[in-house]
Residue frames as qw, qx, qy, qz and C-alpha x, y, z in Angstrom:
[[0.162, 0.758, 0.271, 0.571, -4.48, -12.17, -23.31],
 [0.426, -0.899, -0.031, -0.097, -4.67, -10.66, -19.55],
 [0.651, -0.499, 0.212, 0.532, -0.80, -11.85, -19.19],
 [0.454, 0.375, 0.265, 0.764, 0.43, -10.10, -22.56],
 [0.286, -0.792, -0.453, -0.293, -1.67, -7.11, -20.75],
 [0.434, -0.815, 0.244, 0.295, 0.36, -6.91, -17.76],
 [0.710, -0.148, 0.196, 0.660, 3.43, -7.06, -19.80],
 [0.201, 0.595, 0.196, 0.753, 2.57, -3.76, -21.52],
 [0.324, -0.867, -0.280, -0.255, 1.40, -2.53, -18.48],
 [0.758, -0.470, 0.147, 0.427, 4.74, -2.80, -16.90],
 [0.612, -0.096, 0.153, 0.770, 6.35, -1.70, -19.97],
 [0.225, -0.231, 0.065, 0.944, 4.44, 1.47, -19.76],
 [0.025, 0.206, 0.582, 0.786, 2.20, 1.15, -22.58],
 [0.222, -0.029, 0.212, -0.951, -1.45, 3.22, -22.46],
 [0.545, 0.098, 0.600, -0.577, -4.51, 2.02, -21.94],
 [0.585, 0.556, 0.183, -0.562, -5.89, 2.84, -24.26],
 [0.401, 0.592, -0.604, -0.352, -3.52, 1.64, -26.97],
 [0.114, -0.158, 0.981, 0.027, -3.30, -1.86, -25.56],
 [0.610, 0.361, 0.584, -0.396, -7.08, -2.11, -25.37],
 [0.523, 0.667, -0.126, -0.516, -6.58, -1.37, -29.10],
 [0.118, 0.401, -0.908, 0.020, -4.09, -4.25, -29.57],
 [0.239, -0.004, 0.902, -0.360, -5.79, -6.41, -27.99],
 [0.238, -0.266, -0.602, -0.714, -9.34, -6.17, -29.46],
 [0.323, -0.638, -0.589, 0.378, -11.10, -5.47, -25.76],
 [0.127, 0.866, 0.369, 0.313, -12.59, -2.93, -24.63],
 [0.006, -0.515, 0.540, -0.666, -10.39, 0.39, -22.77],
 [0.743, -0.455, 0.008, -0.492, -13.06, -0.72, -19.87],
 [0.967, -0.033, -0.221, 0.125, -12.09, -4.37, -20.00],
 [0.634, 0.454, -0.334, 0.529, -8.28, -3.23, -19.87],
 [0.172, -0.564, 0.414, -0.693, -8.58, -0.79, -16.77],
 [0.846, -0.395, 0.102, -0.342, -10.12, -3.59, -14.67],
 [0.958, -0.012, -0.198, 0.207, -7.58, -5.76, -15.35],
 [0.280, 0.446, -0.436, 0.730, -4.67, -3.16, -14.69],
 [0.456, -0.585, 0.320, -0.590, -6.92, -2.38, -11.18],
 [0.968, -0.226, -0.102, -0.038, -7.38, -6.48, -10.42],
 [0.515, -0.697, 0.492, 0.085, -3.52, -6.59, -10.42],
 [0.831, 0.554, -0.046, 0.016, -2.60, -7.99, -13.50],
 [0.475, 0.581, -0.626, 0.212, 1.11, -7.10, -13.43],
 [0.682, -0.391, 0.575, -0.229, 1.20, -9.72, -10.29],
 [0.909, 0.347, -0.048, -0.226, 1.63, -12.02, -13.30],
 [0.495, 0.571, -0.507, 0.415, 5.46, -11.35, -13.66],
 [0.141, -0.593, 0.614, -0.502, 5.63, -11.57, -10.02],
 [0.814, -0.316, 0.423, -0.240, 4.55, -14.81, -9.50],
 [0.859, 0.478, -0.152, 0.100, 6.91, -15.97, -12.11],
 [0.083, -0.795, 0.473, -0.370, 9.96, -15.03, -9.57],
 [0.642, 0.106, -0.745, 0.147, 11.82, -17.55, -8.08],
 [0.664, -0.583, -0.461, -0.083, 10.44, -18.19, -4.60],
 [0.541, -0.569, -0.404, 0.470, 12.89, -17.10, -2.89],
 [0.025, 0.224, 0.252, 0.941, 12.73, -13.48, -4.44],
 [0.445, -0.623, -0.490, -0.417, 8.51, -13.82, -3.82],
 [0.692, -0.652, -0.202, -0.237, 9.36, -14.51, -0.30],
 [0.108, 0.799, -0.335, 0.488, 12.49, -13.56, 1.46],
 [0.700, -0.320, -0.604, 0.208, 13.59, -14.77, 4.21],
 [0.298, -0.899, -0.108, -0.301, 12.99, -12.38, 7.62],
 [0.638, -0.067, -0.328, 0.693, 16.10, -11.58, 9.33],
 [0.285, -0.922, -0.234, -0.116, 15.05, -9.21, 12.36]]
């Protein structure tokens, strides 16, 4: 549920409307958007995307 979450949150959509989608509460929904939810899609990135490689 929290990873279908960040994908609306990425694609924009309002709180309030996912919390309605979802059957949770708005509450429930802003905490996850503040925890960092759309980190979901970013750990789904091929490593070397996540983590560059440093060239000073």
């Amino acid at each position: 549920m929290r990873f279908q979450a960040g994908q609306r949150f990425a694609a924009g959509e309002k709180t309030s409307v996912t919390a309605q989608d979802l059957r949770v509460s708005v509450r429930s929904v802003e905490r996850w958007r503040r925890q960092g939810i759309q980190q979901s899609r970013h750990t789904q990135l091929p490593a070397e995307t996540r983590y560059p490689a440093h060239h000073p």
